[in-house]
BALUMKOL-534389 format. One record per atom (N, C-alpha, C): residue in one letter; x, y, z. Coordinates in steps of 0.02 Angstrom, whole numbers, padded with zeros to 5 digits, always signed. Atoms other than C-alpha are relative to their C-alpha. Example, Ala and Ser with C-alpha at 12.3 -4.5 7.8 and 13.67 -1.06 7.14 Angstrom:
BEGIN
a+00045-00059+00000 a+00615-00225+00390 a+00045+00060+00000 s-00042-00059-00003 s+00684-00053+00357 s-00039+00055+00037 
end
This chain:
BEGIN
x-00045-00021-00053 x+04829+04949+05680 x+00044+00057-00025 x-00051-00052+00020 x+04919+05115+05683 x+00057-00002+00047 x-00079-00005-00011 x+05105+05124+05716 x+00022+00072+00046 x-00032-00055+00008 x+05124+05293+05744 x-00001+00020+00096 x-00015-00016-00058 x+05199+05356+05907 x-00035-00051+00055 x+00015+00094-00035 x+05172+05139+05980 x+00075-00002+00028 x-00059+00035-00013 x+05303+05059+06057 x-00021-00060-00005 x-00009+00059+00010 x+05336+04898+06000 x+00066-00055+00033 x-00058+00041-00035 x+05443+04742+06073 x-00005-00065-00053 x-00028+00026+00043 x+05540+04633+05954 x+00044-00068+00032 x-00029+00059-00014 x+05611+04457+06014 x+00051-00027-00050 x-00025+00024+00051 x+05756+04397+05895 x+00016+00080-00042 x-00005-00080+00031 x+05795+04586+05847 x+00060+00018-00021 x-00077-00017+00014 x+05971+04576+05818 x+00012-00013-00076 x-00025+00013+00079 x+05976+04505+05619 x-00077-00003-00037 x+00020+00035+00044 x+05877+04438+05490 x-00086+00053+00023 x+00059-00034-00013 x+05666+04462+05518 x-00014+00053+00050 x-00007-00027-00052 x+05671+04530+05668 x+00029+00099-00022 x-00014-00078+00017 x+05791+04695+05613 x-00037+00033-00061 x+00048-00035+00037 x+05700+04711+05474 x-00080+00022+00005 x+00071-00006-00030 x+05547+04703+05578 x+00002+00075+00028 x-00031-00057-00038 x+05621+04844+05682 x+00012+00052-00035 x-00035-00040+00068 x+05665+04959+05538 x-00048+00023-00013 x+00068-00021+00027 x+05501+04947+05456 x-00036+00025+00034 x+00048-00017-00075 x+05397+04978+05624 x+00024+00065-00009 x-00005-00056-00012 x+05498+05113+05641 x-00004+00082-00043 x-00003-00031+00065 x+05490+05203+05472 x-00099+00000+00006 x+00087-00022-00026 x+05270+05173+05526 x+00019+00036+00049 x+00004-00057-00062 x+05322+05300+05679 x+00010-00029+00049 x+00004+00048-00037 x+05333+05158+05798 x+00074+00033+00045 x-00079-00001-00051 x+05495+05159+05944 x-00021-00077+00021 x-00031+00088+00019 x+05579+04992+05972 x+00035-00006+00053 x-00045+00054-00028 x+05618+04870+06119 x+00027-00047-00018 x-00027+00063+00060 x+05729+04769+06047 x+00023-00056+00042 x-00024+00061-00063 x+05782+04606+06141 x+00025-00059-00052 x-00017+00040+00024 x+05892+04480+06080 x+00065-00039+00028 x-00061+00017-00037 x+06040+04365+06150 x+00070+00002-00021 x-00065-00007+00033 x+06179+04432+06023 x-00006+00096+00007 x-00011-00088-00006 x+06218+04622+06084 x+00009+00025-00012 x-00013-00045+00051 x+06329+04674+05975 x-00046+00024-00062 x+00058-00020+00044 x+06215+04664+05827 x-00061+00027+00008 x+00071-00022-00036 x+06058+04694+05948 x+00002+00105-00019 x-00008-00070-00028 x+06142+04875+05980 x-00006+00032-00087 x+00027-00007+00049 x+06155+04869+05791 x-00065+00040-00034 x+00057-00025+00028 x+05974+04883+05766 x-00011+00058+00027 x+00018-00058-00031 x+05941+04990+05884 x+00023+00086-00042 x-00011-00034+00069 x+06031+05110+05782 x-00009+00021-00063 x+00034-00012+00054 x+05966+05079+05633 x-00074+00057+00008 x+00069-00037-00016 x+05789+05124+05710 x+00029+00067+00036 x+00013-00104-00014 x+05846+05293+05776 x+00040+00030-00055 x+00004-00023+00068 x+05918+05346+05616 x-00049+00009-00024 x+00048-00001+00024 x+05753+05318+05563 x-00060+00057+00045 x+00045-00038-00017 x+05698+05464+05680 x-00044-00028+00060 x+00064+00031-00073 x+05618+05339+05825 x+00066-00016+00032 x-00032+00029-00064 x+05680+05284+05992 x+00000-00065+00006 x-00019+00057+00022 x+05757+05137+06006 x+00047-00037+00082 x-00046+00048-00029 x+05831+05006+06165 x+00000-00064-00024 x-00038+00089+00016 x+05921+04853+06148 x+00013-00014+00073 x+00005+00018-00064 x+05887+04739+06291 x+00055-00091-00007 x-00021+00084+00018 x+06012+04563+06318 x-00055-00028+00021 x+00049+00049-00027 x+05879+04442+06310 x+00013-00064-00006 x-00002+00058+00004 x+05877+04251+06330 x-00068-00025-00021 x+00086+00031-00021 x+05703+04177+06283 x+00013-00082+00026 x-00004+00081-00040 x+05758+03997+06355 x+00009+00021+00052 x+00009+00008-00076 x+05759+04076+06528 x-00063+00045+00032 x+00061-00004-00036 x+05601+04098+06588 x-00012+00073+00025 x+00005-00046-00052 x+05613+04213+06733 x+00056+00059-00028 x-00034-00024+00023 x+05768+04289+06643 x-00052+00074-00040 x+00035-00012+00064 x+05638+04354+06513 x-00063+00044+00023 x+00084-00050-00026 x+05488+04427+06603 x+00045+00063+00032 x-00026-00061-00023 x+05600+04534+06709 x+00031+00050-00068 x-00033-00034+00043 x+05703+04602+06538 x-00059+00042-00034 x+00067-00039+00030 x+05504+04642+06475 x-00032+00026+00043 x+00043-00045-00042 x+05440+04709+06634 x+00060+00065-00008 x-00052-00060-00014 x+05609+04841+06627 x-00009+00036-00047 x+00012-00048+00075 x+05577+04879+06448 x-00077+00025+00013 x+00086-00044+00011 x+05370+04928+06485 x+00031+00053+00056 x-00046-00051-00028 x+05452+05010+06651 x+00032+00062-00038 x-00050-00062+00022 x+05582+05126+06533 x-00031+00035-00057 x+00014-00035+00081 x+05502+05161+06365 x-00093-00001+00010 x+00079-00002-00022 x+05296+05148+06435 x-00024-00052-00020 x+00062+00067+00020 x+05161+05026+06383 x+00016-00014-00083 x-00012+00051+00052 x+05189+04914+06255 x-00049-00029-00043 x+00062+00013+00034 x+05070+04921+06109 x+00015-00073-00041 x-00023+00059+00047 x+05151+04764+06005 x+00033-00048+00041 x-00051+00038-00018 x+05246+04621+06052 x-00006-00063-00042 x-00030+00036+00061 x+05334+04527+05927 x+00033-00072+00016 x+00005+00053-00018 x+05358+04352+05969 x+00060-00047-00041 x-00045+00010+00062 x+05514+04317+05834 x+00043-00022-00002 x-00058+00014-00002 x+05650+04251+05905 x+00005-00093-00035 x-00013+00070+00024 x+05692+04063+05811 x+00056-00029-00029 x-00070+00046+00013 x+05823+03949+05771 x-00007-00069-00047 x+00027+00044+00041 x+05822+03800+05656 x+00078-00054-00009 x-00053+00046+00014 x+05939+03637+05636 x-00014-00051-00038 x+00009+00037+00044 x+05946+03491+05534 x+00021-00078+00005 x+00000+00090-00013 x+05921+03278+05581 x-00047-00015-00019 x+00031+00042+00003 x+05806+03149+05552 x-00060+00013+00077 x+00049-00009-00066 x+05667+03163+05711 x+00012-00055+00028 x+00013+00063-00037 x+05703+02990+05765 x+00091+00002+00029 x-00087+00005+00008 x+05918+03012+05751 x+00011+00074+00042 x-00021-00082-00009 x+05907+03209+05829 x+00030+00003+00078 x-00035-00004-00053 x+06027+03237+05982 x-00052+00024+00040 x+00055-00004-00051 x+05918+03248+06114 x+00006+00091+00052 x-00005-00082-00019 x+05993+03440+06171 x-00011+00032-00053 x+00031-00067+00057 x+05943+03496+05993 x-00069+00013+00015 x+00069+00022-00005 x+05776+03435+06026 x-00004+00035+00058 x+00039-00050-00037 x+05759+03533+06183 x+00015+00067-00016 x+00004-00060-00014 x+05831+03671+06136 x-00011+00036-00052 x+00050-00007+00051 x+05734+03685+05973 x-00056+00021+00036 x+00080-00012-00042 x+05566+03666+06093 x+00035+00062+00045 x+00001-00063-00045 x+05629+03795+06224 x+00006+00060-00052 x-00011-00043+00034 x+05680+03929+06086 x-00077+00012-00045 x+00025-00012+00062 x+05551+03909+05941 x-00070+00001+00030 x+00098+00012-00017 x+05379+03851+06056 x+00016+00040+00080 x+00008-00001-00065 x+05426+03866+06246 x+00016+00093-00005 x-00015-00049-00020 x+05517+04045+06214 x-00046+00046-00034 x+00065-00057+00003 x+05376+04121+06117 x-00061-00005+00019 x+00036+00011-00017 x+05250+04064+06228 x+00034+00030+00056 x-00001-00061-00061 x+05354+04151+06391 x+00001+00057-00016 x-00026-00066+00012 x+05389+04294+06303 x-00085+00035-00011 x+00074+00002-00004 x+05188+04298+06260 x-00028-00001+00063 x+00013+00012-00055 x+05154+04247+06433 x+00014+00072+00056 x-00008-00037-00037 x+05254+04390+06512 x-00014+00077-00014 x+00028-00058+00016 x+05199+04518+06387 x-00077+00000+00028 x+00063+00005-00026 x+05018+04483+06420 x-00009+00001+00077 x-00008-00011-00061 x+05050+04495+06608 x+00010+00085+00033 x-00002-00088+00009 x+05099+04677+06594 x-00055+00024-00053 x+00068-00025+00053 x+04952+04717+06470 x-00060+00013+00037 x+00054+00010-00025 x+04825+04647+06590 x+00013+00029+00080 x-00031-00030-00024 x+04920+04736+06737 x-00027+00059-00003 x+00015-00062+00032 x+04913+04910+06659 x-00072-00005-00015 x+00078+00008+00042 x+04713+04855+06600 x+00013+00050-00065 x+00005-00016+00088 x+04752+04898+06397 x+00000-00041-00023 x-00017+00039+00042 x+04755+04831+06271 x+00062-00027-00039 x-00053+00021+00012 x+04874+04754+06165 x-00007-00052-00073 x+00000+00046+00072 x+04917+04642+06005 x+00075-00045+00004 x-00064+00039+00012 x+05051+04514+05993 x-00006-00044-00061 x-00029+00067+00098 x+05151+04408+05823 x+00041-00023+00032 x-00023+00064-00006 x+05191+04255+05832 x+00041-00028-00071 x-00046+00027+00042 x+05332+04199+05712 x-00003-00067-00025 x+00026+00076+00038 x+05269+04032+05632 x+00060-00020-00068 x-00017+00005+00051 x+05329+03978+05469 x-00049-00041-00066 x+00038+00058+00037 x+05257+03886+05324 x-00003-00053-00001 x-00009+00066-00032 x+05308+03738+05404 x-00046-00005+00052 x+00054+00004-00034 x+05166+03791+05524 x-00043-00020-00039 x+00052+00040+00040 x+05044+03720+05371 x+00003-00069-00006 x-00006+00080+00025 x+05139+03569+05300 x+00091+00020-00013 x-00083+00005+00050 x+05300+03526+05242 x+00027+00007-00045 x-00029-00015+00037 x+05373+03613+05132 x+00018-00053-00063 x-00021+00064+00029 x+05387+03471+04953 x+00068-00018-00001 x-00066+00006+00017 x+05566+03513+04934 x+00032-00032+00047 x-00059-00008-00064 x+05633+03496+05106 x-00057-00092+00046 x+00028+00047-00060 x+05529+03329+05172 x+00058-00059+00009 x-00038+00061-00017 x+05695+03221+05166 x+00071+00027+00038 x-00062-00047+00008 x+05828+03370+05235 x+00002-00004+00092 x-00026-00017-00070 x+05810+03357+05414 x-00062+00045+00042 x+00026-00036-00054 x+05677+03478+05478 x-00049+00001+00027 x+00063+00011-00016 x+05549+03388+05547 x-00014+00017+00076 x+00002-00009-00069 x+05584+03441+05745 x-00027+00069-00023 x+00039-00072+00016 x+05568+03617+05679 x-00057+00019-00030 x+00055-00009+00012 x+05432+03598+05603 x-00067-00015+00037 x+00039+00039-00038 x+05346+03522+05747 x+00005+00059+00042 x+00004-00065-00028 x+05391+03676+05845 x-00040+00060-00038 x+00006-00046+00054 x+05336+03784+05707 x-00093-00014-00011 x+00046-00004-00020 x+05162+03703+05698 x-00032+00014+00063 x+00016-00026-00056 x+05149+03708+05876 x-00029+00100+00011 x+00013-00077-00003 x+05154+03893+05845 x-00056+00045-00017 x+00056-00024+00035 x+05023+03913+05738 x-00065-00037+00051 x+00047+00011-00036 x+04920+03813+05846 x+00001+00039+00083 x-00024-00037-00071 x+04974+03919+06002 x-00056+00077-00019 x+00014-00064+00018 x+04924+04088+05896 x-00079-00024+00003 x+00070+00012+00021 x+04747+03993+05866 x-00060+00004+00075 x+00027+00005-00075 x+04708+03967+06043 x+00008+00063+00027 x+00007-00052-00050 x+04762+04127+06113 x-00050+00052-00040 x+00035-00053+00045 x+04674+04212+05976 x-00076+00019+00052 x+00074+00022-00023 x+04499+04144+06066 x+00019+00042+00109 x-00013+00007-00076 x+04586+04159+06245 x-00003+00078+00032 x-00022-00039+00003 x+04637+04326+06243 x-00038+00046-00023 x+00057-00044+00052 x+04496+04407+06145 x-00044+00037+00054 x+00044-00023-00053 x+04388+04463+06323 x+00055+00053+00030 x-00035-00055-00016 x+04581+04558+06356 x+00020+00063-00047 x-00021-00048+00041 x+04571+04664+06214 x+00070-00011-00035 x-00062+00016+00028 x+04731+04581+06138 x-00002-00039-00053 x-00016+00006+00055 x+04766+04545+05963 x+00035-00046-00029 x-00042+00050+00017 x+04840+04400+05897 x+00027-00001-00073 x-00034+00016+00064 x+04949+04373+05715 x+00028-00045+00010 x-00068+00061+00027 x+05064+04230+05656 x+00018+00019-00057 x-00050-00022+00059 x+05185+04286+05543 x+00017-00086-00029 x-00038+00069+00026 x+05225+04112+05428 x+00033+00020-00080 x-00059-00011+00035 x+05379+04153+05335 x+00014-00059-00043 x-00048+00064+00032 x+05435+04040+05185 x+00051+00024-00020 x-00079-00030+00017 x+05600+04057+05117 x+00029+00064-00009 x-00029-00092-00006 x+05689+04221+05180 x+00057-00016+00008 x-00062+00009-00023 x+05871+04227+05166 x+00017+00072+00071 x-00023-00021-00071 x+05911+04274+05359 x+00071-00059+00012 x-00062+00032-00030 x+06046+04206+05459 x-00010-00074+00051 x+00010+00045-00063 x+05963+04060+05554 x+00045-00044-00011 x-00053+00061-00001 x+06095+03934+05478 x+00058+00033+00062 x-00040+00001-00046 x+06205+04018+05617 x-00036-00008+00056 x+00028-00006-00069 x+06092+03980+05773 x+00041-00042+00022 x-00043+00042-00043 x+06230+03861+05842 x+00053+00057+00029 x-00054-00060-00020 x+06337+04026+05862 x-00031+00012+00040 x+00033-00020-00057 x+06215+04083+05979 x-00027-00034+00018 x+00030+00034-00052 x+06166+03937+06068 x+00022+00013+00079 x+00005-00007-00060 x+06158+03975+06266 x+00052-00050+00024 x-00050+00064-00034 x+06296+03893+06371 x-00060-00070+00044 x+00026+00032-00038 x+06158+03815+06484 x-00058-00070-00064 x+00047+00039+00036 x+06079+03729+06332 x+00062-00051-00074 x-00078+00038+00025 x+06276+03659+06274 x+00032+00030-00046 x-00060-00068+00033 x+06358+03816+06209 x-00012-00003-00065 x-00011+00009+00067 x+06396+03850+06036 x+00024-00041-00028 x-00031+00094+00049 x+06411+03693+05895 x-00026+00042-00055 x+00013-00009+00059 x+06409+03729+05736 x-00069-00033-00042 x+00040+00035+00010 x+06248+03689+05636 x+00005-00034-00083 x-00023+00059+00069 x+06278+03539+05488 x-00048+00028-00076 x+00026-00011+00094 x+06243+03611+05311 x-00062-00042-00034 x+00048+00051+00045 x+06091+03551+05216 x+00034-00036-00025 x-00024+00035+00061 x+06123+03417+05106 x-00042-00008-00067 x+00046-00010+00050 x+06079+03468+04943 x-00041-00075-00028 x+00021+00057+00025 x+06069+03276+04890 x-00082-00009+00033 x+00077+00015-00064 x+05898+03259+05021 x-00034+00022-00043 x+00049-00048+00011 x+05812+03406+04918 x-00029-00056-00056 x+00055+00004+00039 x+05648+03343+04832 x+00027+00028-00075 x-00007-00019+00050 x+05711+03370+04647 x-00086+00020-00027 x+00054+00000+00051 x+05546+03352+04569 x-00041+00068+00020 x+00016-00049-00021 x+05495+03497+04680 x+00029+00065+00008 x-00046-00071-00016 x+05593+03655+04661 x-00010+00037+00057 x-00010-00041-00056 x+05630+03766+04811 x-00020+00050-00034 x-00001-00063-00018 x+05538+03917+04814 x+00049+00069+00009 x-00067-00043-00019 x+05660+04069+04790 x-00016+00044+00069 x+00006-00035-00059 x+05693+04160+04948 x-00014+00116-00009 x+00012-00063-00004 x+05636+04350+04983 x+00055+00006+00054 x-00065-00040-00053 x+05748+04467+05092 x-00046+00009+00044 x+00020-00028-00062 x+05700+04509+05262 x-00041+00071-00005 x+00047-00066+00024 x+05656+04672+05217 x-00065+00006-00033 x+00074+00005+00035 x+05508+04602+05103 x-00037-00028+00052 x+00046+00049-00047 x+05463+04470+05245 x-00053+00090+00042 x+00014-00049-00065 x+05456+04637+05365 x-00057+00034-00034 x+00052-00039+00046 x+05358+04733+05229 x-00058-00018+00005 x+00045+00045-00004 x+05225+04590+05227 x-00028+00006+00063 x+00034-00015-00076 x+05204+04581+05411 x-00011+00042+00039 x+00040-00094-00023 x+05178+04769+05438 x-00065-00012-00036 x+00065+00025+00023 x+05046+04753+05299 x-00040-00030+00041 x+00027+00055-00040 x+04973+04612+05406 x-00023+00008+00037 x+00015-00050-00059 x+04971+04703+05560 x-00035+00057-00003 x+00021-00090+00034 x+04915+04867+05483 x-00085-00045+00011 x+00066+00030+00013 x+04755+04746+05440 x-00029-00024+00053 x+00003+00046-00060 x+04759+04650+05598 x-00033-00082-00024 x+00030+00088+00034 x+04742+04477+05498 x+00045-00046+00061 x-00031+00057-00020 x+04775+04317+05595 x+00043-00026-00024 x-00051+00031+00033 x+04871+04226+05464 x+00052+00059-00049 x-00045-00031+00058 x+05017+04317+05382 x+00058-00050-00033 x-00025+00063+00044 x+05092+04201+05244 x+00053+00063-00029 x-00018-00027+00057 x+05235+04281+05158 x+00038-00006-00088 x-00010+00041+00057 x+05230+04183+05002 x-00069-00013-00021 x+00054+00017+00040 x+05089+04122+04868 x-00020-00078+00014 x+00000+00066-00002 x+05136+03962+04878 x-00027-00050+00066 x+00023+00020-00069 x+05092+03942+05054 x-00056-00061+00003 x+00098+00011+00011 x+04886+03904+05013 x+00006-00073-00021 x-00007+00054+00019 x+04950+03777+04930 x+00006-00079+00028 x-00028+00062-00052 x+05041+03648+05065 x-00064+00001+00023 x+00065+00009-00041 x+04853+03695+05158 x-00034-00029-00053 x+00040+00032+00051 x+04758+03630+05011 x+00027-00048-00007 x-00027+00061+00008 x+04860+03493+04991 x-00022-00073+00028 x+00012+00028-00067 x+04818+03439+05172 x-00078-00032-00014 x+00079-00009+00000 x+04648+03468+05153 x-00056-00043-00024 x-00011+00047+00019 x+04641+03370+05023 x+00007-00081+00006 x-00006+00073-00034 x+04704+03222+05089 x-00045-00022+00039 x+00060+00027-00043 x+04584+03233+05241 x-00058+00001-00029 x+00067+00015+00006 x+04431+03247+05133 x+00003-00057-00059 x+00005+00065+00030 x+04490+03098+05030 x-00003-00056+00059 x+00015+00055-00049 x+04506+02999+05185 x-00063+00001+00047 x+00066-00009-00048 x+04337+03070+05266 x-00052-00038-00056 x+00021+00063+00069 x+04277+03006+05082 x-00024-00068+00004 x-00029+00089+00022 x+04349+02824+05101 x-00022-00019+00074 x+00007+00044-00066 x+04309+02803+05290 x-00067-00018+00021 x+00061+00035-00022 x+04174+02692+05361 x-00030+00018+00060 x+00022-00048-00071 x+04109+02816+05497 x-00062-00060+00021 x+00053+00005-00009 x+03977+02763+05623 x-00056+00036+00000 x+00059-00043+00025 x+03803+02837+05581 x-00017+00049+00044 x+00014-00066-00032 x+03787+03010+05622 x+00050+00024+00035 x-00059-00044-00027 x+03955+03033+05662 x+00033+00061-00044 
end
């Protein structure tokens, strides 16, 4: 995939992956819809990327409102033309037990992390097939789209991670679905990037119970025997998933360690395909 004189659309564009998504794109020649539900910083990027010599809007976006969300991406193909990318990035992350989790984190985990990059997918691909072009969309996964992370299986993030596979299984299906529209599928699965998601309670939506602060890991939880992975900067994640794109690979991991949690898995199921008493010729 070439960058150069594309327009791309960025979900979650205001901090962390996202601006550094925006940055990098734009430094490949790319110009940048940026959409995100924090403005000040949104307008931020935008900035950044025309310093960098490209064109650049910042759109307020919500991805928990639906209809909110198609119109903000039909205005941006409307103002800046056809929309060669669309970046699927916006996510949030909190921290309970799955059985103990307030029942408004839990939706508004699923609307943000699965439901809002599946409209935002939904309404890009609607204008793609519209226009008859083509097109490519990333999907923001994590390595929690493989397995669970060893360190983190007692810390709380098993809702997000349930969103997070969802994702990867979302990118797998449209991959197949989507393939007769000339459209392109990636999953970006990010492991430890220091971004800003420990503030997604600052920008929680009034309609989904305003801003709450979100409760600190507790280091005591962490898996000792398993060290945490050190974190990369945003800027490397972004680096990675240009690479990625440049290639047009399905999976973009940006860690080593990734292969690993999948082998792990893998593992397990062919010790239990091993040990199980199938019926014949199953």
């Amino acid at each position: 995939m070439d960058f150069k004189d594309k327009t791309v659309l960025i979900t979650g564009a205001a901090t962390g992956i996202g601006r550094s998504l925006a940055v990098a794109l734009a430094r490949e020649g790319a110009n940048l819809a940026l959409l995100d539900i924090e403005a000040d910083t949104g307008k931020e990027t935008a900035e950044l990327v025309r310093r960098e010599g490209r064109q650049a809007e910042f759109y307020v976006a919500d991805v928990t409102r639906r209809e909110h969300l198609g119109e903000v991406i039909a205005t941006a193909w409307q103002e800046q033309g056809p929309i060669d990318l669309c970046c699927a990035n916006a996510g949030i992350g909190t921290f309970a037990p799955i059985l103990e989790m307030d029942q408004g984190d839990i939706e508004w985990l699923m609307r943000v992390n699965l439901l809002g990059v599946l409209d935002t997918v939904r309404a890009y691909v609607g204008q793609v097939r519209e226009a008859g072009r083509s097109g490519h969309v990333m999907l923001t996964g994590s390595e929690n789209s493989v397995a669970i992370p060893h360190a983190l299986r007692r810390v709380g993030l098993g809702m997000y991670g349930i969103t997070k596979h969802g994702v990867l299984h979302m990118g797998d299906i449209l991959r197949y679905e989507l393939a007769a529209d000339g459209i392109g599928v990636s999953v970006l699965m990010p492991g430890p990037v220091a971004t800003e998601i420990g503030r997604s309670g600052d920008r929680r939506p009034d309609h989904l119970g305003g801003p709450s602060p979100i409760p600190n890991l507790d280091p005591s939880l962490l898996d000792t025997e398993h060290p945490f992975p050190p974190s990369i900067s945003p800027d490397a994640a972004a680096r990675i998933a240009v690479e990625g794109l440049k290639a047009e690979r399905f999976m973009i991991p940006t860690h080593s360690h990734i292969l690993g949690y999948a082998q792990a898995r893998l593992d397990e199921l062919a010790a239990a395909n091993a040990a199980s008493n199938f019926e014949e010729g199953a």
